[in-house]
Structure formats: structure tokens, C-alpha cells
C-alpha positions in Angstrom: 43.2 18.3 -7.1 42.0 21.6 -8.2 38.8 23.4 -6.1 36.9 22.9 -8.7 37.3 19.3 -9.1 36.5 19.1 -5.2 33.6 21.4 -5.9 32.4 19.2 -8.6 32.6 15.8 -6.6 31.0 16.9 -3.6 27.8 18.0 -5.9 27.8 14.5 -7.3 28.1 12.8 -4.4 25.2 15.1 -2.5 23.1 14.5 -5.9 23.8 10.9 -5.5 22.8 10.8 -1.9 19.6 12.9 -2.4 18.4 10.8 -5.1 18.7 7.7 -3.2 16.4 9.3 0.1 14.2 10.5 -2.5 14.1 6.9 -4.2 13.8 5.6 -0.8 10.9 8.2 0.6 8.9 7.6 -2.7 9.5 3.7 -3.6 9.5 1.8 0.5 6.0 0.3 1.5 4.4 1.3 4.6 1.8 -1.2 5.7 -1.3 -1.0 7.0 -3.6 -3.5 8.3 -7.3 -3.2 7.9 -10.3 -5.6 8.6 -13.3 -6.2 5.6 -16.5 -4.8 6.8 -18.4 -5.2 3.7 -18.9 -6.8 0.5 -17.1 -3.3 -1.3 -18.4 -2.3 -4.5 -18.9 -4.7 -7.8 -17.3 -3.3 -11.0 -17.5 -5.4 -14.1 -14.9 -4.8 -17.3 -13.7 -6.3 -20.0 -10.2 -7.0 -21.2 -8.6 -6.6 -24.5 -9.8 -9.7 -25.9 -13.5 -9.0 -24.8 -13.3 -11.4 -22.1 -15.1 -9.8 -18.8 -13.7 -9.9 -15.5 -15.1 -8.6 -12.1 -13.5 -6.5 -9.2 -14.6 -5.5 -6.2 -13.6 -2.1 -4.5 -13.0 -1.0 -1.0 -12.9 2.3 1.0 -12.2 2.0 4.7 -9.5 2.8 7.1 -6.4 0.7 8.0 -3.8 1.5 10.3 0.1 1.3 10.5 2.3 -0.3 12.8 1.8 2.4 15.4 -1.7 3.0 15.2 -1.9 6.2 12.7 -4.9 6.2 10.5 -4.9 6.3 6.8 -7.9 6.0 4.2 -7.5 2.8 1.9 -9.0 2.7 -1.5 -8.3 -0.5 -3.2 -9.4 -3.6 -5.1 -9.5 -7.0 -5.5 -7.1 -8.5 -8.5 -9.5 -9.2 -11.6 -8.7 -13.0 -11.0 -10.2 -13.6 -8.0 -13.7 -12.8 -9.2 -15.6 -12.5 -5.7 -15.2 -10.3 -2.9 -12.7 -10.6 0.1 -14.1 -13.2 2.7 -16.1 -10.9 5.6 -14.0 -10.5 8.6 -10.6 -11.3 7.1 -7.1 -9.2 8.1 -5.7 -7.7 5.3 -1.9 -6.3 4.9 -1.9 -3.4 2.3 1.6 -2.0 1.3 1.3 2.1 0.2 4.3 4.1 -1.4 3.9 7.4 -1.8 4.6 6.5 -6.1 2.3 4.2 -6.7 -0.2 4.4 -3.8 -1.5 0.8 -2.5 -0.3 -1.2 -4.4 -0.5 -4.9 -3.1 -2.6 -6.7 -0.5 -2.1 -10.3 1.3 -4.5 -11.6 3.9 -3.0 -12.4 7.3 -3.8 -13.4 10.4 -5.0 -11.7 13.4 -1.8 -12.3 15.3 0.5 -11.2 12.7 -1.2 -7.3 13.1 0.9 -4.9 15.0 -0.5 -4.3 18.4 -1.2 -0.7 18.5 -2.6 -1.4 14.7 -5.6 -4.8 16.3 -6.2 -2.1 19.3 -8.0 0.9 16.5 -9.5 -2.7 14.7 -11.3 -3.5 18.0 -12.4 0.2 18.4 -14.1 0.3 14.8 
């Protein structure tokens, strides 16, 4: 095989490899567990076909499996219609693409324990 045939794979191969940490550095969810504090903030819309929906948004901090401290902005899906329940655990999942992007309630035992320890501080 000529050098420049070596050359050539190698640069493929190294392209191939970067593009799969980048993939992997922008697409994989962190979570972060946070606690509701408050009722967040009612915004009202409408869809398409003029049918009105309401969301309610949230700023407040949540914390990762280690106990590092990131500030959450995020919302409840149009189809729930009411706030998150008062005191409920929430897991948010945040790439680095897309920001959070998905939330599930859980329970308080499910929470890392460095991640319940900052909850009780707050």
C-alpha cells in the first residue's frame, strides 16, 4: 500500500473517531434532579388549529449526580395543562444540542445522594 493510501486512511479513521466524541459530547444526557418550589410561570398559546393550550415555566437550580449546580429553565408539556405538583422530584435530561430536553418525576430515593444532600440545603 502506497504512503499515501496509509495517509489517507488514518485521516478517515481519526475523522471518524472525532465525529463520534463530538456526537457523543453533544447528543448524551446529563441529569439533574431538582425539587418544585413554586407554581412557575403560566403562559397560554394557541396551536395551529386555534385550539389554546397552557404551559407553565420553571427557573431553579438542579443538580447532577455529584452534586454540581446547573440553572434549569424548562416547561411543562402543553398536555398537562396545570403546573407540576408542589414538592415533587423531578429528573431533567440536558445535552449540550438541544438543552433540557425531557423531564419525568421520580421519587426521592431514586435521587443521587450527593444530588438530595444540595435539595435539603435549598
Amino acid at each position: 500500500m502506497s504512503k499515501l493510501a496509509k495517509s489517507l486512511i488514518s485521516f478517515f479513521v481519526l475523522l471518524i473517531v472525532a465525529g463520534g466524541g463530538f456526537f457523543y459530547y453533544m447528543m448524551v444526557p446529563t441529569a439533574y434532579y431538582t425539587q418544585i418550589t413554586d407554581k412557575g410561570t403560566e403562559i397560554k398559546g394557541t396551536f395551529d388549529n386555534k385550539e389554546e393550550y397552557v404551559q407553565y415555566e420553571y427557573s431553579q437550580a438542579g443538580y447532577d449526580k455529584k452534586g454540581n449546580e446547573k440553572t434549569l429553565e424548562f416547561m411543562t408539556h402543553p398536555d398537562l395543562g396545570r403546573p407540576f405538583k408542589q414538592d415533587a422530584y423531578l429528573k431533567i435530561n440536558v445535552t449540550r444540542f438541544k438543552g433540557e430536553n425531557s423531564y419525568e418525576e421520580v421519587q426521592k430515593s431514586e435521587i443521587p445522594q450527593q444530588a438530595l444532600e444540595k435539595l435539603a440545603e435549598k
